[in-house]
C-alpha positions in Angstrom: 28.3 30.5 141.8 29.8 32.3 138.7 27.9 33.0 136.0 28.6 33.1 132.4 28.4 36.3 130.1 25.8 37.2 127.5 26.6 35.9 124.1 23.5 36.5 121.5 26.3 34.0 119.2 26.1 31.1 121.9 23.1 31.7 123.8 20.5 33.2 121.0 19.2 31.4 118.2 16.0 32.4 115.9 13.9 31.2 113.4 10.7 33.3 112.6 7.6 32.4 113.8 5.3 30.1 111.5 2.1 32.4 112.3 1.6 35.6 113.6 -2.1 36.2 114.6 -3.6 40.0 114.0 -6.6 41.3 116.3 -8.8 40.7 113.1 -7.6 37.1 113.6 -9.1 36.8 116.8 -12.1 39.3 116.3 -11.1 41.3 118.3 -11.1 45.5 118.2 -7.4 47.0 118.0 -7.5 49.8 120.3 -5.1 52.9 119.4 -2.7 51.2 122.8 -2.3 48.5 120.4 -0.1 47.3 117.5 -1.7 44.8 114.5 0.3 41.6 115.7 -1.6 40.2 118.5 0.1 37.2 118.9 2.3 34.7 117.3 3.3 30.6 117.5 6.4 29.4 119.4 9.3 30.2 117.2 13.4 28.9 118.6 14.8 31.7 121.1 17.2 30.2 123.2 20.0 27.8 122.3 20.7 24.7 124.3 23.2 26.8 125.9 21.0 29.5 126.3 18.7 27.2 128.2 21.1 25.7 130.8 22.9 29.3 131.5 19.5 30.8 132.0 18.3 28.2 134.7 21.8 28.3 135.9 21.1 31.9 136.4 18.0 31.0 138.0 19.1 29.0 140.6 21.7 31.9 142.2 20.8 32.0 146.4 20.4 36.1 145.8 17.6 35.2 144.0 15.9 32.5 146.0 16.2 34.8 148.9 15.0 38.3 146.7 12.7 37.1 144.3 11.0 34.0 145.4 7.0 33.7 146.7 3.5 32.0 145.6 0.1 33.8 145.0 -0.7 30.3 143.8 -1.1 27.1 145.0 2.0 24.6 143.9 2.9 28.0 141.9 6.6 29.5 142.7 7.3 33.1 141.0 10.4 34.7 140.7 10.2 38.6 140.4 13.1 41.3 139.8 15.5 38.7 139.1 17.3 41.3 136.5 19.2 43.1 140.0 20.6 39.7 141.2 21.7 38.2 137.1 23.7 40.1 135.2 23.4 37.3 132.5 19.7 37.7 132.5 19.5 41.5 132.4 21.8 41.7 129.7 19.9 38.8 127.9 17.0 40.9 127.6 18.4 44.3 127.1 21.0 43.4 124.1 20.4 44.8 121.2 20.3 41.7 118.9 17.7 39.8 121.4 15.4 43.4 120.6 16.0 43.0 116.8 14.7 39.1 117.4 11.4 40.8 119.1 10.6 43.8 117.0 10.9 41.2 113.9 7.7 39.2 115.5 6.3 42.4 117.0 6.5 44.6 114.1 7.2 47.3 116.0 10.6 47.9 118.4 10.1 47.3 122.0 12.5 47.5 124.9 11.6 46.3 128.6 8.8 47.8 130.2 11.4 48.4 133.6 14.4 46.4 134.6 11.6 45.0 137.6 9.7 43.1 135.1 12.6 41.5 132.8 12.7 38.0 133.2 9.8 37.2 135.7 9.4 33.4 136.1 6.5 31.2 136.5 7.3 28.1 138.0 4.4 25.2 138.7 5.9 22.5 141.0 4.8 20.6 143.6 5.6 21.9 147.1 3.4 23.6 148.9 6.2 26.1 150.5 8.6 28.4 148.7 11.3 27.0 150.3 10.2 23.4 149.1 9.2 24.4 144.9 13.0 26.2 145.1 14.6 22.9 146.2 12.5 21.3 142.4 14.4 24.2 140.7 17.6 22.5 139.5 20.0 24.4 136.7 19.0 21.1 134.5 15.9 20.8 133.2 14.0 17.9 134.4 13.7 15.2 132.1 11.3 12.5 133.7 7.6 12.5 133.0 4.7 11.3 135.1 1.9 8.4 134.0 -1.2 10.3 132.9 -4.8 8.8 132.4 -6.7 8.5 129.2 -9.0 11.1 131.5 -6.6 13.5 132.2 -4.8 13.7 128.2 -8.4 14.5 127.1 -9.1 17.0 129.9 -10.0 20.7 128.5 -7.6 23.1 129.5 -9.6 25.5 129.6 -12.2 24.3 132.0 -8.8 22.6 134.3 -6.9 24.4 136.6 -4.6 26.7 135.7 -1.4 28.1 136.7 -2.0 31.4 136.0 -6.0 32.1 135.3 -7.5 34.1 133.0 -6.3 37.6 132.9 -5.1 40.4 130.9 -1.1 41.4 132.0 -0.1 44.7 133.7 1.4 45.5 130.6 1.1 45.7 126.7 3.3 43.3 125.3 5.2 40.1 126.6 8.1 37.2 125.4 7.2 33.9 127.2 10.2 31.8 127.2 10.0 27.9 127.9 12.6 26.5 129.8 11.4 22.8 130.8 11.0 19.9 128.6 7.6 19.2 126.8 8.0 15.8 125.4 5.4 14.1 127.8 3.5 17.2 128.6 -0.1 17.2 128.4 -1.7 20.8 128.7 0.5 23.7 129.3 -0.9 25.7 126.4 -1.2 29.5 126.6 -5.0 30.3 125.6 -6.3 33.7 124.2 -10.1 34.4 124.7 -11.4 35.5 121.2 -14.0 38.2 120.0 -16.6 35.2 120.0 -15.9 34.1 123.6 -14.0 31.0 122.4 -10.3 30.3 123.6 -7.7 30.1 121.1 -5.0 27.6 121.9 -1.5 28.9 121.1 0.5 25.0 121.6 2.7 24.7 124.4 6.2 26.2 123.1 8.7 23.2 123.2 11.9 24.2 125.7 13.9 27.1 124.8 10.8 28.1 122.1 9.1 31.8 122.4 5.8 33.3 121.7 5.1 36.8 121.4 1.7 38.2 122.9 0.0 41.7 123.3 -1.2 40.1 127.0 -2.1 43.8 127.9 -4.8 44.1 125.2 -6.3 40.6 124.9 -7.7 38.1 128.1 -5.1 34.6 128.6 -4.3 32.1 130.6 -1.4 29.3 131.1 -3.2 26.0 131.1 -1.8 23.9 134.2 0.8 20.9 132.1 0.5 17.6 133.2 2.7 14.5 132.4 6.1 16.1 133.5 7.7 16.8 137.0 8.0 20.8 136.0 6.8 23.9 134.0 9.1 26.8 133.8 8.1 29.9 132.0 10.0 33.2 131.8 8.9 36.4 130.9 10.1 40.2 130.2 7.3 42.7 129.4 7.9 45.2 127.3 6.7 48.5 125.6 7.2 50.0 121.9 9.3 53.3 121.3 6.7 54.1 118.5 6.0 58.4 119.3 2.4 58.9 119.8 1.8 55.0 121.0 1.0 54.9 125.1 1.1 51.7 126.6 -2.3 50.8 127.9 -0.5 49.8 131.8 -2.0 49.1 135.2 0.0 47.6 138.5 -3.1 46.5 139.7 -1.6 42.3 139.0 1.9 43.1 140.3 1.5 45.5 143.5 0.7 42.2 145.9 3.6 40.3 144.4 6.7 43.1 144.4 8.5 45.3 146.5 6.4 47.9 145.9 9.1 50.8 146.9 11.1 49.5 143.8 8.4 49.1 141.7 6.9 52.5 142.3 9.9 54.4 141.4 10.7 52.0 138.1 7.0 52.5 137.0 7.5 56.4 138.1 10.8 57.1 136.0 9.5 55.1 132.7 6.2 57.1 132.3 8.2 60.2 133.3 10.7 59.9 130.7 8.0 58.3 128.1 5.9 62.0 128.7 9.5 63.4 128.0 10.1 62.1 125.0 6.5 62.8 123.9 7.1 66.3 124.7 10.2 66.5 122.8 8.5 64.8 119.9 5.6 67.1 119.7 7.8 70.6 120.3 9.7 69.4 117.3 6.5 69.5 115.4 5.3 72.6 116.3 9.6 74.4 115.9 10.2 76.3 113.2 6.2 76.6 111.5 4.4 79.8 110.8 1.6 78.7 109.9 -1.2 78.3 112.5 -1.5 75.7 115.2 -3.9 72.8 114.5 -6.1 73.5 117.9 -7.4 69.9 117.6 -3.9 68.5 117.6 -2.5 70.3 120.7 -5.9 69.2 122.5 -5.3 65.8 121.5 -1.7 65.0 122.1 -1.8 67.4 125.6 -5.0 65.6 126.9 -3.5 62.4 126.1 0.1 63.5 128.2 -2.8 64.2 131.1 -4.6 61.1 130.8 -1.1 59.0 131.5 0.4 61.3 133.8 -3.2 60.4 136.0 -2.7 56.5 135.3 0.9 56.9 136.5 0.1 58.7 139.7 -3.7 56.7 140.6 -1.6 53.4 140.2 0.6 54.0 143.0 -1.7 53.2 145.7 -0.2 54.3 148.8 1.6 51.6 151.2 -0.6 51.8 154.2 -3.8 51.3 152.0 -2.1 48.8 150.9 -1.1 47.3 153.4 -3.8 47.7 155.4 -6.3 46.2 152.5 -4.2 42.9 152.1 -3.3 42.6 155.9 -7.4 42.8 156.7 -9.4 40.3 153.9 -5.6 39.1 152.6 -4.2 38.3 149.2 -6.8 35.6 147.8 -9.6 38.5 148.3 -7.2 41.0 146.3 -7.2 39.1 143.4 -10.6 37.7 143.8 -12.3 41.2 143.7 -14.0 41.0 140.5 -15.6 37.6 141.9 -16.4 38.8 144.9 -18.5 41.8 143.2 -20.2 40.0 141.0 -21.6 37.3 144.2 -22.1 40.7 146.5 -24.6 42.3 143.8 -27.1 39.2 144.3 -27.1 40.1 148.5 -30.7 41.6 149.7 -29.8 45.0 150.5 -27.2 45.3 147.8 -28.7 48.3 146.1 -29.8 50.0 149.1 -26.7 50.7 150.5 -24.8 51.5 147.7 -27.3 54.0 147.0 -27.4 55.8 150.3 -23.9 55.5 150.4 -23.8 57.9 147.4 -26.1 60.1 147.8 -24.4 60.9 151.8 -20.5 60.8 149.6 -19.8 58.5 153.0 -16.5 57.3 150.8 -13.6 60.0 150.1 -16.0 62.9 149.6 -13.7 65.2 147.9 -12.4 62.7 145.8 -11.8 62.9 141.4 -13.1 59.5 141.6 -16.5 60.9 141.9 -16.1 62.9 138.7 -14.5 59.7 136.9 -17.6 57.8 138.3 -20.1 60.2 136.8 -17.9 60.7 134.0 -17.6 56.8 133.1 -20.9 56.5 133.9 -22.1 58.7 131.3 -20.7 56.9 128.8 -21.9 53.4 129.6 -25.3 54.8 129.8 -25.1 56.5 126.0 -23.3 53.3 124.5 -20.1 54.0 124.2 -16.8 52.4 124.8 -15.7 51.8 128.3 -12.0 50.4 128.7 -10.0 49.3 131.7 -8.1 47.3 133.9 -10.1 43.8 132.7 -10.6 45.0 129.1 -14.0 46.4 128.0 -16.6 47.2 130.2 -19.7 46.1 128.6 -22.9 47.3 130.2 -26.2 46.0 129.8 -28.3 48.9 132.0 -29.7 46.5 134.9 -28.6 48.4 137.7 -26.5 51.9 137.9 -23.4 51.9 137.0 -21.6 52.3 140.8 -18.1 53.5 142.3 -17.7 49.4 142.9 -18.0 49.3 139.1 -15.3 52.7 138.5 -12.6 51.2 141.2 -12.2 47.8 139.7 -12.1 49.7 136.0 -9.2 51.7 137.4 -7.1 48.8 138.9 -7.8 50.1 142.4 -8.8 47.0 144.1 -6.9 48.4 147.5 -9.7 51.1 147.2 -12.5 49.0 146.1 -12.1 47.0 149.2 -11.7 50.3 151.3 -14.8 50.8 149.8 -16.8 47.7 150.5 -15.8 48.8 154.7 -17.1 52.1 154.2 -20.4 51.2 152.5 -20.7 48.0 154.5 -20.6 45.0 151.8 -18.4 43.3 153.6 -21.3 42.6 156.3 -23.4 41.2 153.0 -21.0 38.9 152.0 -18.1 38.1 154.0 -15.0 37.7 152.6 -14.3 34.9 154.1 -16.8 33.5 152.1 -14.4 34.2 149.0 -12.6 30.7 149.5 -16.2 29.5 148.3 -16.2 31.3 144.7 
């Protein structure tokens, strides 16, 4: 199967977006990772052509046999289709399509990594990965399924969700739809406000965009009823802006990729980001005689230390890995944060934990000790605790615990080496976890 070449004259079209919603918008706290625009409304990306050559794309066998599995049920994702489409790397990548972005942004972005460019959400109804591919067809489906008075009213919030809430690996993302939405019921993308409430971003119709900082604020894709399909695509990206890090974990994608690749994309990109930092900052400092601003060089040099320990914690080594998902499986991965919160109401709970760190049973020579002491500090004077799942708000209850530190990092792998060592696991099983 041949497939066409990248044309932004035939396959782009745009038309700004109606509304572009700040962080103030959505009370929310803009965090220096972070740019104003938080999000914006579905706005034309893709012409009809556009469309049918992407699917087409889509469809190639190199990528139903390299990219295809579910973490979800009647879920299919694609992942690192970028290698196996030429048409969809250079979609993403060409110069007019990042003009198109950094005009909703408001800042330019390129892709994060060619591993992430064009990753595809898929909700169909096979159970098997070999039975959702057969559903994906280069023509977008056009028949629609009966739905009740029940199910149109149903909250999507509160329904089941393709994708559930979450905050994305990375800052910012393009979410591309490529099905129909006449018929469609649900489907929305929803962002959880400062106030707890969900703002509904409306389901973009096909071949729309919307533009989200999914890094920075909580989401999910409401599960779309009243059509056969629901085809998404996505390509995370980060800004070029000197002095702006991008506030990026692997803890979502490690389960779901090839991790060899992913490692040394994720590797080279925060390499050569420090690099250009580096440059940026020595041209600062060339040339001046007057003295060095001490406050500066501690600021911009702790901040090239702080992401060069991200970049390194975040590749969690393969047997770890392996071993973690091979014993308590995928489900328990990304059901961590639930299983926690259940394991705390055990009898015994405290008592372990606590003679597990006062005998440093778990990696005593460890730096996550001094980050738990560190982080711990600060929760216990007030002050602002980011992570992997946003910000950690504390109330005091109970000490503030390595189980709390290694699900802040993104280090579910080593939380759950963790529960083994300190025995949680034998408070809660996890098999247990198919009850929460």
């Amino acid at each position: 199967m041949t497939e066409e070449s990248f044309d932004p004259k035939i396959h782009l079209t745009y038309t700004p977006p109606t509304t572009k919603y700040t962080f103030d918008d959505l009370s929310l706290a803009q965090f220096p990772t972070a740019t104003p625009i938080a999000a914006s409304t579905p706005f034309p990306f893709l012409t009809p052509a556009g469309i049918l050559a992407y699917r087409k794309a889509l469809t190639s066998p190199a990528i139903a046999h390299h990219c295809a599995h579910s973490p979800y049920k009647n879920t299919l994702v694609l992942r690192n289709v970028a290698k196996y489409s030429s048409f969809i790397h250079d979609l993403w990548t060409h110069p007019e399509t990042l003009r198109i972005i950094a005009d909703v942004a408001g800042v330019p972005l390129v892709p994060i990594m060619k591993y992430e460019i064009g990753h595809t959400n898929i909700q169909a109804n096979g159970t098997s990965v070999e039975e959702m591919l057969s559903e994906l067809t280069a023509e977008p489906a056009t028949s629609t399924v009966e739905v009740t008075e029940a199910e149109k009213s149903q909250d999507p919030v509160s329904g089941r969700s393709v994708i559930p809430w979450h905050y994305d690996s990375y800052p910012y993302v393009l979410i591309v739809m490529l099905s129909h939405t006449t018929g469609m019921y649900g489907g929305e993308t929803c962002l959880r406000t400062g106030d707890g409430s969900a703002l509904k971003i409306i389901t973009p119709p096909i071949g729309h965009a919307i533009f989200l900082q999914g890094g920075e604020i909580q989401h999910l894709a409401s599960r779309a009823i009243g059509t056969t399909e629901r085809i998404t695509t996505i390509t995370s990206l980060r800004a070029t802006t000197p002095g702006l890090y991008d506030n990026s974990y692997l803890t979502n994608v490690r389960p779901e990729s090839d991790l060899g690749v992913l490692y040394r994309e994720w590797v080279r990109y925060r390499v050569a980001k420090v690099v250009e930092e580096m440059g940026y900052f020595e041209g600062m400092l060339e040339g001046g005689d007057e003295k060095v601003d001490v406050e500066t060089v501690h600021r911009v040099l702790e901040t090239q230390i702080g992401y060069l320990r991200r970049t390194v914690d975040q590749v969690v080594s393969y047997e770890l890995h392996d071993a973690v998902i091979g014993k308590y499986g995928v489900h328990a991965y990304y059901a961590a944060e639930e299983y926690w919160e259940q394991v705390q109401k055990c009898a015994g709970f405290g008592e372990l934990v606590r003679m597990s760190e006062e005998k440093r049973e778990f990696r005593p020579g460890s730096r996550l000790w001094a980050d738990l002491y560190a982080s711990r500090m600060m929760v216990e004077n007030g002050g602002v605790l980011r992570g992997q799942v946003g910000v950690v708000k504390w109330d005091n209850e109970r000490d503030y615990v390595m189980g709390d530190e290694l699900l802040r990092q993104g280090l579910r792998e080593v939380f759950w080496e963790w529960v083994g060592v300190v025995g949680l696991d034998e408070l809660l099983e996890v098999s247990d976890l198919s009850e929460l």
